[in-house]
C-alpha positions in Angstrom: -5.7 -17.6 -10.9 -6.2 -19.2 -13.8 -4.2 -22.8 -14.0 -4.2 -23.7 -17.4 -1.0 -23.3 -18.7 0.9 -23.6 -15.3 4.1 -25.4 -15.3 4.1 -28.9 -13.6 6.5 -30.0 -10.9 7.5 -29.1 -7.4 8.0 -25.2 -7.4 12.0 -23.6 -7.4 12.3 -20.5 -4.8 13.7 -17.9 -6.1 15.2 -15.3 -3.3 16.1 -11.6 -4.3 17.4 -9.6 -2.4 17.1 -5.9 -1.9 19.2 -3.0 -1.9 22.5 -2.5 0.3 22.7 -6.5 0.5 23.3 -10.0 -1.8 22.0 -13.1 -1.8 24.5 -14.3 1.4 21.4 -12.4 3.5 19.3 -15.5 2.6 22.0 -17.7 4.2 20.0 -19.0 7.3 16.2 -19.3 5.0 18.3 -21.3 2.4 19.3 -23.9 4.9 16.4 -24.4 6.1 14.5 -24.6 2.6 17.3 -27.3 1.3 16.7 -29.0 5.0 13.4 -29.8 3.5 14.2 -30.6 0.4 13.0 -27.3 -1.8 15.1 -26.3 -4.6 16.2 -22.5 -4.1 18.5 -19.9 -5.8 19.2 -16.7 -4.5 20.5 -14.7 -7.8 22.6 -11.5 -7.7 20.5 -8.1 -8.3 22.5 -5.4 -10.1 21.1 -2.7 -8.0 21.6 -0.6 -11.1 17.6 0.7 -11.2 14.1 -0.7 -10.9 13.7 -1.2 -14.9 17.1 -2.9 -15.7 17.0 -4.6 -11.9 13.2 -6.2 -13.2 14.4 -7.1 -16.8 17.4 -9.5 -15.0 15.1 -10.9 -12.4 12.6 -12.2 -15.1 15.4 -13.7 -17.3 16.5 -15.6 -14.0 12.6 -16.4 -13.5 12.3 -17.7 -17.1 15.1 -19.6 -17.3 14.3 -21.3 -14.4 12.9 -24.6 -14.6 9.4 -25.4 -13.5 6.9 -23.7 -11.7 8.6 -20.5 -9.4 8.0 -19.0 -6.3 9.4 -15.8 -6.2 9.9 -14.1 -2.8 11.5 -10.3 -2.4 13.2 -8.9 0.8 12.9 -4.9 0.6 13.6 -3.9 -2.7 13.5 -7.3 -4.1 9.5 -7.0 -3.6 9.4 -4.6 -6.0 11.4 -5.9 -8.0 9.3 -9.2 -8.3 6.2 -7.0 -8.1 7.6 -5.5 -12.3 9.5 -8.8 -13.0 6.9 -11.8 -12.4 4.2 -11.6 -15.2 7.0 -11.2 -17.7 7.8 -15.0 -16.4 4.6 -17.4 -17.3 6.1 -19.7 -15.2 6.2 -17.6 -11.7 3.2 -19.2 -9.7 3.5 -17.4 -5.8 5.0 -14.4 -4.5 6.7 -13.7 -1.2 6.9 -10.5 0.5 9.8 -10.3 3.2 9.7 -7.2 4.8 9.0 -5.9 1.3 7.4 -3.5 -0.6 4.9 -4.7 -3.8 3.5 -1.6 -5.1 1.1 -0.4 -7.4 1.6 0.4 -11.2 3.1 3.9 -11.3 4.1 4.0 -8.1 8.0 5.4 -7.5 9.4 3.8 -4.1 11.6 7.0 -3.0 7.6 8.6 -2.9 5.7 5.8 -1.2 8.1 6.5 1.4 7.7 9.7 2.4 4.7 9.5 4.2 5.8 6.7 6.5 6.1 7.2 10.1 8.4 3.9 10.9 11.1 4.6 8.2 14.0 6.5 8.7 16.0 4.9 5.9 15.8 8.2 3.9 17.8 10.3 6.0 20.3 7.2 6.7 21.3 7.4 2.8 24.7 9.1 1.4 24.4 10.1 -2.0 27.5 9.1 -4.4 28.4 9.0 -7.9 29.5 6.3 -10.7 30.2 6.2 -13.9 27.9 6.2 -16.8 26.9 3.6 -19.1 29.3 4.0 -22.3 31.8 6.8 -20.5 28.4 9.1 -20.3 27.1 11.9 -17.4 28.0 10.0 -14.0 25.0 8.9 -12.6 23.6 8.8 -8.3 24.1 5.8 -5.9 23.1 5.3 -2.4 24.4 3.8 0.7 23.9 3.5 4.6 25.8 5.7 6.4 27.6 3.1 8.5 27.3 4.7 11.8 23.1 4.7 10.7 23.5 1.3 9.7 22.4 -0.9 12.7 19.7 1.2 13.8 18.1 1.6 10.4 18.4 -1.6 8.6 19.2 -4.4 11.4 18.8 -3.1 15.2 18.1 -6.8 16.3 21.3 -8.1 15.2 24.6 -7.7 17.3 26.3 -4.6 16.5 29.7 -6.4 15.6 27.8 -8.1 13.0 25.9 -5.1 11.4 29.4 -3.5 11.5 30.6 -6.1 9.1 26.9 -6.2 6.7 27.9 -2.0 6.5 31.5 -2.5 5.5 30.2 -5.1 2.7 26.7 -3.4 1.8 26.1 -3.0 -1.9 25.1 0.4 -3.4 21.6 1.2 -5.1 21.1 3.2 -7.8 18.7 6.5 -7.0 16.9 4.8 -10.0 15.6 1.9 -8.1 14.0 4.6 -5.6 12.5 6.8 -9.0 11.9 4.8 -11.8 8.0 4.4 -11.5 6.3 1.1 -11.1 5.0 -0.2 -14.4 3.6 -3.8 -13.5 2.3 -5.4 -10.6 2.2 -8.9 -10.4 0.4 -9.7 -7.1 -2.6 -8.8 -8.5 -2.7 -12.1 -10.9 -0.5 -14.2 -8.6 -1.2 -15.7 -5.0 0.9 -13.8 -2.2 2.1 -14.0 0.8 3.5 -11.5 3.2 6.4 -11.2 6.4 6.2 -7.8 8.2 8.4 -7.3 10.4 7.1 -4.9 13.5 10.4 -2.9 13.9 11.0 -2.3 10.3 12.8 1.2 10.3 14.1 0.4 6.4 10.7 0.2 4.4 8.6 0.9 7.7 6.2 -1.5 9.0 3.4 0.9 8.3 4.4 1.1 4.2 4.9 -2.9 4.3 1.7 -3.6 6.1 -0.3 -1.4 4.1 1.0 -2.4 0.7 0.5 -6.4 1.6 -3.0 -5.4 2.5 -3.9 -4.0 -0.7 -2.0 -7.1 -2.4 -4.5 -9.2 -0.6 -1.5 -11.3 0.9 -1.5 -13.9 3.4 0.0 -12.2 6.1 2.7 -13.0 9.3 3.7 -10.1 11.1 6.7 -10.9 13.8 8.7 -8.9 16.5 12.0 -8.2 14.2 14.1 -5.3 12.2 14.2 -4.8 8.5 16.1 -8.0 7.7 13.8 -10.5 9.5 15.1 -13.4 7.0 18.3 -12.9 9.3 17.1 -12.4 12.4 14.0 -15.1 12.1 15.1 -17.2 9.5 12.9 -20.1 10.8 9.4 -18.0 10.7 10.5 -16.3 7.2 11.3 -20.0 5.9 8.0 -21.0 7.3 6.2 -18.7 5.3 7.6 -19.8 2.0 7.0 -22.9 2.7 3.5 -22.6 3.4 3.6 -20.9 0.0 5.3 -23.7 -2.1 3.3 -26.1 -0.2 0.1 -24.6 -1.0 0.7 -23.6 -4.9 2.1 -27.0 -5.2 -1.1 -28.2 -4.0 -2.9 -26.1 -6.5 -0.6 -27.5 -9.2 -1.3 -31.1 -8.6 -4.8 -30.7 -9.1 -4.9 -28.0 -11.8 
């Protein structure tokens, strides 16, 4: 990566989430960044499609002061994946349980073919309003009785219970809308897969941090491994700030 013009000072993580969640799902990795003294946000993803989703995510990234780390959970990998070259300042990427695919690629396609996923058949289709009064337009959600064994079987069931009740909706858009940059191929990365992913699917994330040549930690955990293993997810970004800081100080 070429260090030139690379923003000075001790990186800013920047945690998105993914879809059906907020940034309260980085609760336990934000206490332990701040424990060490890393500056973190963890914005608020509109969930309203991949294009308008990316656009946000790399005002918050530009705006941002200093050199970023930006780490997606899920969806949020994607999203970083379209919304991190737009940001000059955006020096790492983190993949938590996540996907980072290719230009062109559409997510609800990538997962098709995975044999660890059942999020697709978990969804319920529902409607919303149109921008400016126009033709309603498709959300999804968990079906909450699908919810615990889908997205989080390693949390207790009184507490999925509660993450279903609250989840927030995804456009189909973020599922069809078609890749059209992909960051990890200009930016260092690093990579959590979780083992008993049934959301993404191990197999998709695996796969898809190979080919992004990313620094990879597979544990024993569901979908949201940030929740479950906060201490190994935290871990990982910290080896990630640590070592782009590195890079920065001698750059």
């Amino acid at each position: 990566m070429d260090t030139t013009h690379r923003p000075n000072g001790s990186p800013t993580v920047v945690l998105v989430h993914g879809a059906f969640a907020d940034g309260s799902s980085w609760k336990g990795v934000i206490e332990r960044l701040q424990a060490k003294g890393v500056k973190v946000t963890a914005p608020a993803v509109p969930l309203r499609g991949l294009a308008i989703d990316s656009a946000y995510v790399a005002s918050v990234l530009e705006q941002t002061p200093g050199p970023v780390v930006a780490v997606g959970h899920s969806y949020g990998g994607a999203v970083i994946t379209n919304a991190a070259n737009r940001a000059k300042n955006v020096v790492g990427l983190v993949f938590v349980s996540a996907f980072a695919p290719e230009v062109g690629e559409r997510l609800g396609e990538v997962e098709g073919p995975s044999r660890d996923s059942v999020l697709m058949s978990a969804l319920v289709t529902r409607q919303y309003p149109g921008a400016d009064g126009g033709e309603p337009a498709v959300e999804f959600v968990i079906d909450p009785v699908r919810f615990h064994d889908a997205f989080a079987a390693d949390l207790p069931i009184k507490e999925t219970a509660v993450m279903a009740a609250t989840q927030r909706p995804a456009a189909e858009s973020s599922f069809s809308q078609p890749t059209t940059a992909a960051a990890w191929k200009d930016l260092p990365s690093w990579a959590v897969v979780a083992t008993g992913d049934r959301a993404a699917g191990a197999d998709v994330v695996r796969s898809m941090a190979q080919r992004a040549g990313a620094k990879i930690t597979e544990v024993e955990g569901s979908h949201v491994i940030m929740i479950s293993r906060p201490d190994v997810v935290a871990g990982v970004i910290l080896e990630a700030v640590a070592s782009v800081g590195a890079v920065a100080a001698v750059g």
